[in-house]
C-alpha positions as CSV (number, residue, x, y, z in Angstrom):
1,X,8.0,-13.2,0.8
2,X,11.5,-14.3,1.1
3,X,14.5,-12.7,3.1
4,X,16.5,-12.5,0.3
5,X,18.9,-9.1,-0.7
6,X,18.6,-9.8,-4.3
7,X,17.4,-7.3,-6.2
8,X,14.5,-5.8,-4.9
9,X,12.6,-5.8,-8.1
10,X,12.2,-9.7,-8.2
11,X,9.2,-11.5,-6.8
12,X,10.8,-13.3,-3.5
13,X,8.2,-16.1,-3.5
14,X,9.1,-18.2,-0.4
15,X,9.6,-22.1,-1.5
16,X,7.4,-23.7,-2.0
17,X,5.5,-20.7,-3.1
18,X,2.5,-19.7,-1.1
19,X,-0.4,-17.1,-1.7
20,X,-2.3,-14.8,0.6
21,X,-5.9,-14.8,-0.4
22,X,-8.0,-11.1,-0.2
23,X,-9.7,-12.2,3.0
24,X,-5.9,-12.1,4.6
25,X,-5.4,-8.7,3.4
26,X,-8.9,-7.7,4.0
27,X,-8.0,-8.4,7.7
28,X,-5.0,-6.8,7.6
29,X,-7.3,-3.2,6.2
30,X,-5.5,-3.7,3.0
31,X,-8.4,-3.2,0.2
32,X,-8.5,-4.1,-3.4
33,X,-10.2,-3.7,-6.2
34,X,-9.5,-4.6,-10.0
35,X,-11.1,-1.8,-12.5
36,X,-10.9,-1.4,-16.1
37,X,-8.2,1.0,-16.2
38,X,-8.6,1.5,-19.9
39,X,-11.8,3.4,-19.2
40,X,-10.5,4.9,-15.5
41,X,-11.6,9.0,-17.1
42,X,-15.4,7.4,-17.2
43,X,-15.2,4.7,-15.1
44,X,-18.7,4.5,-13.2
45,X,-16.8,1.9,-10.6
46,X,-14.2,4.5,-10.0
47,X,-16.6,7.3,-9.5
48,X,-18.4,5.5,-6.6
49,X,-15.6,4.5,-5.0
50,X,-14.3,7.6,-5.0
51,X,-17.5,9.2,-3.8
52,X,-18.4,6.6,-1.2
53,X,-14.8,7.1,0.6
54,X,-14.4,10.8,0.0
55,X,-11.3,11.0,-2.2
56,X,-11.6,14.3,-3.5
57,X,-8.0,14.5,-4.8
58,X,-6.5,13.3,-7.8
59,X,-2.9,13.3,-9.6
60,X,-1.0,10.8,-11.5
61,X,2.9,9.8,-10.7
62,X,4.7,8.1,-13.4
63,X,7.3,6.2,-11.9
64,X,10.6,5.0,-14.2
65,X,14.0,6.1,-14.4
66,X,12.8,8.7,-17.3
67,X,9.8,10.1,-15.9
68,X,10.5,10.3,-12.1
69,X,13.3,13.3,-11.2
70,X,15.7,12.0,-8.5
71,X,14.7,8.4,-9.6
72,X,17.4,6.4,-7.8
73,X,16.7,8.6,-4.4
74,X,13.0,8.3,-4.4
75,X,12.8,4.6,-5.6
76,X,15.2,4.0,-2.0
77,X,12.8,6.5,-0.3
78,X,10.0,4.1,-1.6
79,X,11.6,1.0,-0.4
80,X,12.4,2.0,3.2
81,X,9.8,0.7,5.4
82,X,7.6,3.3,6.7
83,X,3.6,4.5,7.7
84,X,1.5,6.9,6.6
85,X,-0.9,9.2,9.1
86,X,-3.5,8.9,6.0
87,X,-4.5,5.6,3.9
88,X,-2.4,5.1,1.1
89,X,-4.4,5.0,-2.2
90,X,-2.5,3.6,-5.6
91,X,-4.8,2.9,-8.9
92,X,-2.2,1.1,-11.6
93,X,-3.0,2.6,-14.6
94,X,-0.1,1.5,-16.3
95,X,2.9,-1.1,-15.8
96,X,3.1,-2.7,-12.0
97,X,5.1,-2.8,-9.2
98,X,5.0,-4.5,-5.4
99,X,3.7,-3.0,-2.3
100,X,4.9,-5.0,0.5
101,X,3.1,-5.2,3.8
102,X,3.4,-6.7,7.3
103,X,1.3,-9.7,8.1
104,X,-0.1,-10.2,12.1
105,X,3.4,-12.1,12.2
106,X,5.2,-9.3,11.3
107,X,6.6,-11.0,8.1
108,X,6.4,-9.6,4.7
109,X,3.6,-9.7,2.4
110,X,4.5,-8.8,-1.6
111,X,1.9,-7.7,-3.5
112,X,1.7,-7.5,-7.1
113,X,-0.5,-4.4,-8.4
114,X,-0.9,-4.4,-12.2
115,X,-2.7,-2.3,-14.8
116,X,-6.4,-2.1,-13.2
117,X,-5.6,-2.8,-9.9
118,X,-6.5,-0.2,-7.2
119,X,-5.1,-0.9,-3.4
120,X,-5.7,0.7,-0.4
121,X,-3.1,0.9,2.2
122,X,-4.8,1.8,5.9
123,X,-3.6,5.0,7.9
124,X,-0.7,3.2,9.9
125,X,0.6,-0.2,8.2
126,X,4.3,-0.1,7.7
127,X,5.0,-1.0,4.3
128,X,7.2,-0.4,1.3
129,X,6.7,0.5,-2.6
130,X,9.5,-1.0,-5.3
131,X,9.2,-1.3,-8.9
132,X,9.0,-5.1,-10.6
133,X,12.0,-5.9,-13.4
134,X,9.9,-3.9,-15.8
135,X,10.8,-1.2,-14.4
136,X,7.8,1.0,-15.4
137,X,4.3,2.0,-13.1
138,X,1.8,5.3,-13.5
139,X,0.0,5.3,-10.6
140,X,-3.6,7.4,-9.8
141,X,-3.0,9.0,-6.6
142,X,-6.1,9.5,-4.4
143,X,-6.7,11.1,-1.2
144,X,-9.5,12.7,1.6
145,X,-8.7,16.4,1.0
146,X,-5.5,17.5,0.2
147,X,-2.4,15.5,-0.1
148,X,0.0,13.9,2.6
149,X,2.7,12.2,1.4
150,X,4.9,12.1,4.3
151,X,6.6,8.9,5.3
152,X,7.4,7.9,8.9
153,X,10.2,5.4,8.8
154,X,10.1,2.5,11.1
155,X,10.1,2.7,14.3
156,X,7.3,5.1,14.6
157,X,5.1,3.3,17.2
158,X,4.1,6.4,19.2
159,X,2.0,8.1,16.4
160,X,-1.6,7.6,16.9
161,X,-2.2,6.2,13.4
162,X,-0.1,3.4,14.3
163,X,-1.8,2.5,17.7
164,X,-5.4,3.3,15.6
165,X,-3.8,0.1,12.9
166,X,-2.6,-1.5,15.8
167,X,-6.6,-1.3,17.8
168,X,-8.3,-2.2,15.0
169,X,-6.7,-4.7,13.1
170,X,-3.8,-6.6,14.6
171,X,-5.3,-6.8,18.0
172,X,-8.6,-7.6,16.7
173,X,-7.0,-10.9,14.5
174,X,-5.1,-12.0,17.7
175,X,-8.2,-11.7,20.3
176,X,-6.4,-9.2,22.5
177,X,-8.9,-7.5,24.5
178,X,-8.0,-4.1,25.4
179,X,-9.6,-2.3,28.4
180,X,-9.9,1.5,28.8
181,X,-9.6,2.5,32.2
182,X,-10.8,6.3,33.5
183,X,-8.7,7.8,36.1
């Protein structure tokens, strides 16, 4: 992604344009999956998925200008770079919008979730939610128990989450060994 202050609502493809494939995310603990979100009340996929990572809660958030109260303060809220304590889980139902992520460079990542896409943002990844020029997204919100929607802007390096992202994915891709020592 570029480093652009245009709107934040536009793509920001770097030039040329270049792609990160679903193993790159994969080893960043971002997960994907594309469902049939048509179907998503009886979707057998869904259902497993859910069961198989625990994600007893459900709700929907409807995010536009005449849906979502305090629009212009949440979408900024959205857009701040921040971490979660808990994974992040997003199932587009409806409309799109970008998640943006940090690669092991610490450079931005968009990514495009449309109707059917389902992404999982690990416990500890700063990242950052806008809505594309549409303008429109309804969102399936799932989570382990109940809900955590609490954002820690950056910097918030000190919070175990973060060294957990840190352990088990960043220093893992660049071969750092680390040692525990026992006093």
């Amino acid at each position: 992604m570029d480093d652009s202050d245009e709107d934040q609502r536009l793509p920001h493809h770097l030039e040329p344009k270049q792609y990160v494939s679903l193993q790159q995310l994969d080893e960043l603990g971002v997960l994907s999956w594309r469902l049939d979100a048509d179907i998503y009340e009886t979707d057998e996929e869904l259902k497993k998925i859910r069961h198989d990572r625990n994600y007893s809660y459900m709700d929907f958030c409807e995010v536009c200008p005449e849906k979502l109260p305090n629009y212009e303060e949440k979408i900024k809220n959205f857009y701040e770079e921040h971490l979660h304590t808990d994974e992040e889980i997003r199932y587009c139902v409806a409309g799109s919008g970008y998640f943006d992520v940090r690669d092991l460079n610490d450079k931005w990542i968009r990514i495009w979730v449309k109707k059917g896409a389902m992404i999982v943002l690990p416990a500890g990844i700063y990242h950052r939610f806008t809505l594309d020029s549409d303008n429109y997204i309804k969102a399936m919100r799932l989570f382990v128990g109940d809900p955590v929607w609490t954002p820690h802007n950056r910097p918030n390096d000190h919070l175990p989450a973060r060294k957990e992202y840190l352990k088990s994915f960043v220093e893992k891709e660049a071969g750092i060994q680390t040692v525990n020592a026992a006093a």
